[in-house]
Every structure is written in structure tokens, then in C-alpha cells.
C-alpha positions in Angstrom: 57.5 219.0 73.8 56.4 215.7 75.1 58.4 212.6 74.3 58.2 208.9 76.0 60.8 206.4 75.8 61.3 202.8 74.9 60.2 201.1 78.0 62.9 198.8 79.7 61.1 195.2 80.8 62.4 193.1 83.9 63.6 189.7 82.9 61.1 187.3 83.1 61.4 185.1 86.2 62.7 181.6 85.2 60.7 179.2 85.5 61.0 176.1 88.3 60.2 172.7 87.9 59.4 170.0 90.4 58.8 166.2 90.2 56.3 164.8 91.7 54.9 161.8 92.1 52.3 160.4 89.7 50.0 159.7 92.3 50.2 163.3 93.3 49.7 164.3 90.3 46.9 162.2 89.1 45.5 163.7 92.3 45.7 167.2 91.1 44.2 166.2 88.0 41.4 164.5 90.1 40.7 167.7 92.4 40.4 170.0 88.9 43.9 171.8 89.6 44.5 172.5 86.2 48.1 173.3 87.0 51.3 174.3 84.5 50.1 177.9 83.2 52.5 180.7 83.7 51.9 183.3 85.9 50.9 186.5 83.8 54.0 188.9 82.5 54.4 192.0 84.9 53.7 195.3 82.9 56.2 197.5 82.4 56.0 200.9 83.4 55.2 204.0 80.9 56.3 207.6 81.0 54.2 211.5 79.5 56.4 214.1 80.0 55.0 217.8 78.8 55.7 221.0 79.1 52.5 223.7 79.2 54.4 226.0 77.0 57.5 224.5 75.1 59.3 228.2 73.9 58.8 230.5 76.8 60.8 233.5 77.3 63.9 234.4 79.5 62.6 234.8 84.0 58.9 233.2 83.2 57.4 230.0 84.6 55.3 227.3 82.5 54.4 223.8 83.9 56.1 220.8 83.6 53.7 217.6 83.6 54.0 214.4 83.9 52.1 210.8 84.4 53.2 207.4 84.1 51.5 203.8 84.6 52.7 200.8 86.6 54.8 202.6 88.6 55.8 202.8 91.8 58.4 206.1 92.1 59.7 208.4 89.9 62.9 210.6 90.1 65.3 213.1 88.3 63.7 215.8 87.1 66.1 218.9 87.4 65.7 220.8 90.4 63.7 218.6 92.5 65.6 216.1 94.3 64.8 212.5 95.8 61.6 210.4 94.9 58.4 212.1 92.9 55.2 211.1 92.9 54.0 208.8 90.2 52.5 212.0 88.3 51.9 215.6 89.0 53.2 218.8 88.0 55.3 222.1 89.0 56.3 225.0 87.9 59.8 225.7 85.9 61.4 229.0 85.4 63.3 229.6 82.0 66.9 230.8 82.8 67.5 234.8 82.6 70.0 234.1 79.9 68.1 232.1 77.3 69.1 228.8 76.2 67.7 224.9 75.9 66.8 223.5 79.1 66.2 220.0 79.2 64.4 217.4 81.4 64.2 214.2 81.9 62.6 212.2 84.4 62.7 208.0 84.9 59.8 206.2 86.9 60.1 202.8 88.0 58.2 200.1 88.9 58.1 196.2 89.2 57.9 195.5 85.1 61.4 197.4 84.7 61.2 201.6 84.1 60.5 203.6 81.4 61.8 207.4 80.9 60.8 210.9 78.9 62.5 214.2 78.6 61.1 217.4 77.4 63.1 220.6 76.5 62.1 224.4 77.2 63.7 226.7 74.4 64.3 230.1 76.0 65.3 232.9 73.3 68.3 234.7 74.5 67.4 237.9 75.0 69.3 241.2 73.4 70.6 243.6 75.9 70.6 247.6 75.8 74.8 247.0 75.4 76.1 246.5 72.0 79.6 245.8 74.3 77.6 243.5 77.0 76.1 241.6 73.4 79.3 240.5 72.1 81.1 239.7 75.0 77.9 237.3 76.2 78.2 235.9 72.6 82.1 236.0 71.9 83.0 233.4 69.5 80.2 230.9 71.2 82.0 228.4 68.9 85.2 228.7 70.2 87.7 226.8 67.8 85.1 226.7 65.5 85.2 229.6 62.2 82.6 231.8 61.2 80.4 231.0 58.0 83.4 230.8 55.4 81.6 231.9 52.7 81.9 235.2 54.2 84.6 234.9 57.2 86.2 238.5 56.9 83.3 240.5 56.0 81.8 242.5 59.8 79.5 240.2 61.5 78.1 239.4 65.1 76.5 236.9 66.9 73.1 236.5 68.6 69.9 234.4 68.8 68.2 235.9 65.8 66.2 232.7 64.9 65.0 232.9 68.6 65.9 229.1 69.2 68.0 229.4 72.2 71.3 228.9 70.3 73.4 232.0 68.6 73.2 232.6 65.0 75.3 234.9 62.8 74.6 237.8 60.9 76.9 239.7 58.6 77.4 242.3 55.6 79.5 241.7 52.6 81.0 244.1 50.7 81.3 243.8 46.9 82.3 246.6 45.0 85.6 247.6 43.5 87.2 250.8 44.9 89.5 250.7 42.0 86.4 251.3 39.5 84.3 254.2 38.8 82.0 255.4 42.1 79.4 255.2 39.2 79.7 251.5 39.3 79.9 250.8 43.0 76.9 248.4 44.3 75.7 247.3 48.0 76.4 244.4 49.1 74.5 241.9 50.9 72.8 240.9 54.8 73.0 237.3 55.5 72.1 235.9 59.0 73.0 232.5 59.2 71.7 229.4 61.1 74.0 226.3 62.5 72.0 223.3 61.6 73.8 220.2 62.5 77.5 221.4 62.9 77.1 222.9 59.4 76.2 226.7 58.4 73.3 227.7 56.4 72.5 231.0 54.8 69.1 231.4 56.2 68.4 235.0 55.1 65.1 234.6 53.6 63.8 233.1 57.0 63.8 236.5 58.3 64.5 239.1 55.9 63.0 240.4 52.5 65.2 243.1 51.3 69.3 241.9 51.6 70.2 245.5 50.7 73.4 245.8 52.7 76.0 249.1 52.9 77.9 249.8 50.0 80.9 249.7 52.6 79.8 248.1 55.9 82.4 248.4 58.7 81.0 247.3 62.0 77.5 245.7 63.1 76.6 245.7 66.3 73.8 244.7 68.7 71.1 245.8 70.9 67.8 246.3 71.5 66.7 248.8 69.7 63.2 248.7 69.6 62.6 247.6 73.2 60.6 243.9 72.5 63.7 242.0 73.8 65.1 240.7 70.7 68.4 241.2 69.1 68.3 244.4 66.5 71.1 245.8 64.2 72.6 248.8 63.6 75.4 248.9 60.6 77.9 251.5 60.6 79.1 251.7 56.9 81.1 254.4 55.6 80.8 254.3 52.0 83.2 254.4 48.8 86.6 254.3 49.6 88.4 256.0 47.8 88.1 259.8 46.5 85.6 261.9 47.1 84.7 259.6 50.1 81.3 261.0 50.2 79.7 258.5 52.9 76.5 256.8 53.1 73.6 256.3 55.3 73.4 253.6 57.9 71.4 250.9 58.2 69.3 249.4 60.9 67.8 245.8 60.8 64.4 245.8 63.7 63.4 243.2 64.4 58.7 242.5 64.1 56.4 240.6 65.7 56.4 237.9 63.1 59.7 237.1 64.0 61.6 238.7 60.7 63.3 241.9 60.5 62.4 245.1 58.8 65.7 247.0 56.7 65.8 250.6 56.9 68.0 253.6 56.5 68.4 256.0 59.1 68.7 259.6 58.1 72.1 260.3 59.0 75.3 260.0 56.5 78.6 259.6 57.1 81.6 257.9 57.1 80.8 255.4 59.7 83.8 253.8 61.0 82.6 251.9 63.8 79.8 252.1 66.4 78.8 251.1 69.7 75.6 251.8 71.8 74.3 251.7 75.7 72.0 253.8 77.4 73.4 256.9 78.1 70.6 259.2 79.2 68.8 256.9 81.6 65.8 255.9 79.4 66.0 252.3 78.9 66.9 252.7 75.5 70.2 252.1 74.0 71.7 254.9 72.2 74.7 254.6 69.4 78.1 256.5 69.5 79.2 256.4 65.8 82.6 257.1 64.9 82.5 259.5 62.2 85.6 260.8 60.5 83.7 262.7 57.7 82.1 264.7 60.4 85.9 264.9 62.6 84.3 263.4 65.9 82.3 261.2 67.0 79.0 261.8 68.7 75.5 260.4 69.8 72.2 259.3 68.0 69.7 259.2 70.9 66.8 256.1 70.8 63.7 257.7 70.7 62.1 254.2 70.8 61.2 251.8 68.7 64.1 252.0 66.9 64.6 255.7 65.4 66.6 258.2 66.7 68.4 261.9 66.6 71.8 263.5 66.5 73.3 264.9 69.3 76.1 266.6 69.3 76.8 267.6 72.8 78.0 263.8 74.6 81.2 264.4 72.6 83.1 266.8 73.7 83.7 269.2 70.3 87.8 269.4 71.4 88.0 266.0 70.0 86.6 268.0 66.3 89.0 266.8 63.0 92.0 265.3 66.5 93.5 262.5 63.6 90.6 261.0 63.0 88.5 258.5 65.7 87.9 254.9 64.0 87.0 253.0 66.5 84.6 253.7 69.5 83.3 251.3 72.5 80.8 251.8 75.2 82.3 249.9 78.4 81.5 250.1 81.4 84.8 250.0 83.8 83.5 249.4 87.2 81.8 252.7 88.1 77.9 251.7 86.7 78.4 254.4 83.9 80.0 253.1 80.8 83.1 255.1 79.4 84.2 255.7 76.1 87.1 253.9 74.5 88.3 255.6 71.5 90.7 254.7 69.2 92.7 256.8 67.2 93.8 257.2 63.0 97.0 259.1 64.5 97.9 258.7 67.9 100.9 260.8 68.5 104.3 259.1 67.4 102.6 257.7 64.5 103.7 260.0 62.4 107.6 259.7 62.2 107.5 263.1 59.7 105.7 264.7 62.7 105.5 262.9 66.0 104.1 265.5 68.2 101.4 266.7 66.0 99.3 269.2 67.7 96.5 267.3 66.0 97.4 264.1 67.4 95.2 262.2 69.5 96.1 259.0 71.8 94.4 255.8 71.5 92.6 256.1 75.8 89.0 256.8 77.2 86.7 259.4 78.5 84.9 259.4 81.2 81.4 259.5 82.0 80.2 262.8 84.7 77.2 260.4 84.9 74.6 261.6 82.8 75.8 260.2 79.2 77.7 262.8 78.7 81.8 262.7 78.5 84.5 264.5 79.5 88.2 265.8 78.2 90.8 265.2 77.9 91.5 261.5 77.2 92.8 259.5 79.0 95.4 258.1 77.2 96.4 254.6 76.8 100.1 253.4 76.9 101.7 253.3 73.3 105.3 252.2 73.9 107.2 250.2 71.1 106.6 246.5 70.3 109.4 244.6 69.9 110.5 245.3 66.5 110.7 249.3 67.6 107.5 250.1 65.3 105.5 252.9 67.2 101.6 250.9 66.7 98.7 253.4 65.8 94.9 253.2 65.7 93.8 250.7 68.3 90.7 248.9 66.5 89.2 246.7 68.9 88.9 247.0 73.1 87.6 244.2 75.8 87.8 244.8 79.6 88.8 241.5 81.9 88.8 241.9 85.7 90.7 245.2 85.3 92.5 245.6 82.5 91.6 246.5 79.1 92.8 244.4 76.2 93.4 245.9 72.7 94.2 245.7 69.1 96.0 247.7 67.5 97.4 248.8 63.6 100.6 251.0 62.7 99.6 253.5 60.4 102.7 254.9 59.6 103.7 255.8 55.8 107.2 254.7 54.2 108.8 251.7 52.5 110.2 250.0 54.9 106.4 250.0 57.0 103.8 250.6 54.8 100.0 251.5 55.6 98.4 249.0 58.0 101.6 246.8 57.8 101.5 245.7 61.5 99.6 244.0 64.2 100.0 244.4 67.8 98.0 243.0 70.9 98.1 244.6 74.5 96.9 244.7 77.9 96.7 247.8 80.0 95.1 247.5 83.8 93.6 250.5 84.3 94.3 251.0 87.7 97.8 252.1 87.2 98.1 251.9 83.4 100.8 248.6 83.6 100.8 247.2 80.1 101.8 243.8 78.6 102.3 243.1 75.4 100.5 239.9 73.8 101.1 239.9 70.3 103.3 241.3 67.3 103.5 240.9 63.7 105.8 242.6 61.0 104.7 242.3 57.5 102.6 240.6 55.4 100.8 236.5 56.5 100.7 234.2 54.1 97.7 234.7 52.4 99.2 238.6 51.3 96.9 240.1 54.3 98.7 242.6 56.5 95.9 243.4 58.8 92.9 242.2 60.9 89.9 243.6 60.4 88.6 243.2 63.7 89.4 241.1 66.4 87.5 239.8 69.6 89.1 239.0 72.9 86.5 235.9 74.6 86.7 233.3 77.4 83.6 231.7 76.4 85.3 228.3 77.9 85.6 230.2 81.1 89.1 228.3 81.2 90.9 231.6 81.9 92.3 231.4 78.6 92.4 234.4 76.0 90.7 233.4 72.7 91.2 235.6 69.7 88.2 235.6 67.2 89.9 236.7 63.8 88.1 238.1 60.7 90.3 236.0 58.7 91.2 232.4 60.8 93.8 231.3 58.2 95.8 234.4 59.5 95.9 233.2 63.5 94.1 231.1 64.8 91.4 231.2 67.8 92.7 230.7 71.3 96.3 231.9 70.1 97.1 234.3 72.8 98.7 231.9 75.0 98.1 234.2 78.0 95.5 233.6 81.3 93.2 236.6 82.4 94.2 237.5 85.8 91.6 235.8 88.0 
């Protein structure tokens, strides 16, 4: 992009008047003097600023260019301190993590000065970490909602329109578990593009066929298909209700054309959540789904460019038909590998009719030996009663911070005076010695009937220190409600 600005013109000298006498004068006349016209106006100076290449993407150079006329010094490019040279060039690197960068440089001379700016749009790039994805993204518009047309249906954030900004992509759901399975339709993808503070459904920008999941659960992304753009997978688990037969998931690749191809992958379930990383030391991410119509979770391994096969083995089979694991996250703790966060449908205490369940499993982690593959028992994570006494169940969202590990969890727990997903609760647990805190509690229904967040996001995308909760729903809490600091 090249632009030149509105050139800014000395003011012009005033002009000074002297007497003479008309003798002198006459004498001037005389000689051929031809005196009284003004000196001429001293040109102001002018300003071309271009870029060789004006979308480049993330760690390579282009050239930045630029001339100007009646000048005598230019200054302020980014980067390269003190005076410039009237014109020339160098060479600019775009920023590893995507984004607009902007220059601007002024040149003055003795007519006044002039200035141009030119901006570099770096796409961000997708990572091979669902986890590393969200947490780079967060709620990048932090006190600002999602899309409202769709604000609690599973969605995530990344540069999809490859613009150096994030976008927003998301899955609605629109059937009826109440009706007939026979009557039960997909819903919809949307990816959405912030155009002037405002949100615009921009789906047929990139995509043809807005098939969705009958019941989607969780998106997530990576890069799937190794050409550095963000790809989707989208764990959906089907109708909900009886005989919960599952569905296929979904996968959204990204082309060269910019737009995204919509496939099923062959693999059904009852998709609950997902979450992928490399685990076998390929360079391609892999996906833990959380399966509960299988009983476990376990791995679909990238065989590259986006399609993939089952593995059973990463797993370990003791965790087969444990309660139930909803919620899975690849994160890596501090050792280089990442572990895997599981939560639970019945952690033990959850059930008051049976609180030591030999089914039972604990909301914790396993660890990775290294090679992608993980290890019992779990470690559990600490479960103690929130205020109100209520015993909290299936933890449904994880984030590490400098240690500890922040999560979300449900109670679970059947009976009139708590019924099913009745109550919220927010923690913090440093690994390191397993001390917990506990950030947040809720009894009972909000105000708008809900008794439940779908999912919810722990950010410092201010980088204030500050814990910022990015809700499905905003009219239930709202963001940066934690009112607690991240050690630091």
C-alpha cells in the first residue's frame, strides 16, 4: 500500500517595505531595476511511501520504498532511528505472530513537510495446538461479546479471513431434542468478520456448503493440513436424547483460494469435546476426542493434509466406560510434552447415592512418557466443597497461568434440592503442590432461567494480570469478572 499525505506549506515570509526617496527611486526606474516582484513561493516537500509486497506472511522480508521531492531529511520510519536519506529502501520483516504493521515516515524540507504511511498485513498463522490457538486468541475483544446472533452456540477465534485481525467461526445448533430423531436437522457454520466495530456473517466469503453438526459441542483449531492457516475440527455428538446414536465429525480445511472445504471424517461418536497437538513427533497435530459412546477417549493421528486414523493405544484402556470423560485438553505443563487434562461426568462424591463409586473417575491429568502416549492413573485434581457445601462434578473447561491450572466446573448431582447441571464453580489449583483457590460459585438458576455455562475461557489478553472470563452466554457474567490477579 502506498499512500502520500496532504503536504504542510511554510508560512509565507511577510513581506517588508521601505521608503525611499523619489530620487532614488526614479533612479532605479532609470537603471531598468524593475523592482516590487515577489520572490517565488518555496515548494513544499512531497512524500511515496510503498511497500514491495503489501500482505506477506509471518518471519519474511519485503521492501519498504520510499522517495520524496524538495526535501532535505527524512525520519521515523519504525525501526530505523535518526535522520534517513531523502529516498531509498530496506528491508522489513513481518512479525512471527501476524498482525498489521504500520509505517510512516515524514520528510522535511524548507517549503514545510509532507508525510506517507504504508501498512504490511501479516496473516496470523494457525499453530499445531488447538490449546496454544485459543489462548493466543482468547477473547481478543476483551469486554467486547461475541456475534449475538449466535453468542452461546461453540465457537473460536482465529484469522480466517487472513487479514491480520481475528475473526469468528461458530456452529449453531437447531433442532428440537423434544421431537422425533426423524425430524432432527443440522445446523449451521458461520465465520464472521468485524468490519468497523460491527459483526458480519461473512460465511459465503469462504465457504459453500454451511452444513454444520446436528449437535456441535466444541470447535477447535489447528493446522491441520500443514499450509499455515487456521483449520477446523468439530466435535459434535449428535441427538440428545434416546438412543443417542452419535454422528460424524466434521472438519473445515482450509484451500489455496483462501475458502474452506467441509467434510466428514469417518469416525462417529458422541463427541463431547476435543483438543489436538502433536503427539508423535511429526509436525502434524493430532485430535484427542472425548467420546463417551465409545467410554474413553482416544487419538485420531494426522496423516497430513488433513485426514487421519483411530488409535486406540494413547489412552490408556483403564480409563474404558470410568463415568464418562466430557472434556479433554492437550496442555503442555512445563515439561515440552503436553499432558492430558480430562474432565470427568462423575468424579467421585458426585454421586451422593454412591460417593465412592468404583466407577468413579476424578476430574486431574495424565501424563505424557514422551512419545504421545499417556500414562495411569490420573492425577487427580482437588474437589473439596464450594461454599454452599455442594460437592462440583465434571470440570468443563482448563487453562494453565504460570503454574497453576484454572478450571470450570458443573455439579452433576441428581435430586430436588440440586438438580442436573444446577451449579457453577471456578478454581485454581498450582500444580506443584496441588493448593487450590476457589474463584467463583453459583447456586441455582441466573436470570435469564440458564443454570449453566457452556463453556468458558480463562484470558489475559490485556496482559494487565487480570482474569477475564469469556462466557457463552455474557448476559449471565460478564467478561473480566473474576476479580483475581494471575500470580506473576
Amino acid at each position: 500500500m502506498t499512500t502520500t499525505s496532504t503536504r504542510h506549506d511554510k508560512a509565507p515570509r511577510q513581506n517588508l517595505v521601505r521608503w525611499f526617496p523619489l530620487f532614488s527611486l526614479a533612479s532605479l526606474v532609470a537603471c531598468g531595476g524593475g523592482g516590487g516582484s515577489a520572490p517565488p513561493a518555496t515548494p513544499a516537500p512531497t512524500v511515496t511511501l510503498s511497500l514491495g509486497a503489501s500482505k506477506v506472511a509471518p518471519g519474511t522480508q519485503t521492501t519498504l520504498t520510499w522517495s520524496s521531492t524538495n526535501a532535505t531529511a527524512c525520519a521515523g520510519l519504525a525501526g530505523l532511528g535518526g535522520a534517513l536519506a531523502t529516498s531509498g529502501s530496506v528491508s522489513v520483516t513481518a512479525g512471527a505472530e501476524g498482525g498489521v504493521q504500520s509505517y510512516v515516515l515524514r520528510c522535511d524540507g524548507a517549503g514545510g513537510s509532507a508525510s506517507a504511511s504504508a501498512d504490511l498485513t501479516v496473516p496470523r498463522p494457525a499453530t499445531g495446538s488447538s490449546y496454544a490457538n485459543r489462548q493466543r486468541a482468547g477473547d481478543p475483544f476483551a469486554g467486547m461479546s461475541r456475534p449475538v446472533q449466535n453468542a452461546s452456540f461453540p465457537g473460536t477465534f482465529a484469522d480466517f479471513f487472513q487479514e491480520g485481525s481475528w475473526s469468528f467461526v461458530n456452529a449453531t445448533l437447531e433442532y428440537d431434542a423434544q421431537k422425533p430423531i426423524g425430524e432432527a436437522k443440522p445446523g449451521h457454520v458461520h465465520f464472521w468478520r468485524l468490519v468497523n466495530g460491527v459483526w458480519q456473517d461473512r460465511t459465503s466469503d469462504l465457504l459453500s456448503d454451511t452444513t454444520g453438526c446436528l449437535h456441535p459441542r466444541k470447535l477447535i483449531v489447528a493446522d491441520f493440513n500443514g499450509d499455515g492457516r487456521p483449520d477446523v475440527f468439530l466435535a459434535c455428538h449428535g441427538y440428545d436424547a434416546v438412543p443417542y446414536p452419535g454422528e460424524p465429525a466434521r472438519i473445515l480445511l482450509s484451500r489455496a483460494d483462501g475458502r474452506y472445504d467441509n467434510a466428514l471424517l469417518p469416525f462417529s461418536g458422541y463427541f463431547h469435546g476435543a483438543t489436538a497437538a502433536d503427539l508423535d513427533g511429526d509436525d502434524k497435530p493430532d485430535i484427542i476426542v472425548a467420546d463417551t459412546h465409545y467410554g474413553r477417549p482416544y487419538a485420531l493421528m494426522n496423516q497430513g493434509s488433513g485426514t487421519f486414523t483411530q488409535d486406540l493405544t494413547r489412552v490408556p484402556a483403564t480409563l474404558q466406560d470410568k463415568g464418562g470423560i466430557y472434556s479433554v485438553e492437550l496442555i503442555d505443563a512445563g515439561r515440552g510434552v503436553p499432558d492430558l487434562f480430562v474432565g470427568s461426568g462423575t468424579p467421585p462424591g458426585s454421586d451422593p447415592a454412591n460417593p465412592t463409586a468404583s466407577w468413579a473417575l476424578p476430574n486431574g491429568y495424565l501424563r505424557n512418557d514422551g512419545s504421545g502416549h499417556f500414562t495411569d492413573p490420573v492425577i487427580a485434581l482437588p474437589n473439596s466443597p464450594g461454599a454452599t457445601g455442594i460437592v462440583y462434578g465434571l470440570a468443563l473447561d482448563f487453562v494453565m497461568r504460570d503454574g497453576w491450572l484454572y478450571y470450570h466446573q458443573i455439579n452433576n448431582t441428581w435430586g430436588a434440592a440440586d438438580p442436573f447441571y444446577n451449579n457453577v464453580i471456578a478454581r485454581k489449583v498450582r500444580l506443584s503442590d496441588m493448593q487450590e483457590s476457589i474463584l467463583y460459585e453459583h447456586r441455582g438458576p441466573y436470570s435469564d432461567g440458564g443454570t449453566w455455562f457452556p463453556w468458558i475461557t480463562v484470558t489475559d489478553t490485556q496482559v494487565k494480570g487480570n482474569c477475564d472470563w469469556w462466557i457463552g452466554d455474557a448476559s449471565k457474567v460478564s467478561t473480566s469478572s473474576c476479580g483475581v490477579s494471575f500470580p506473576r
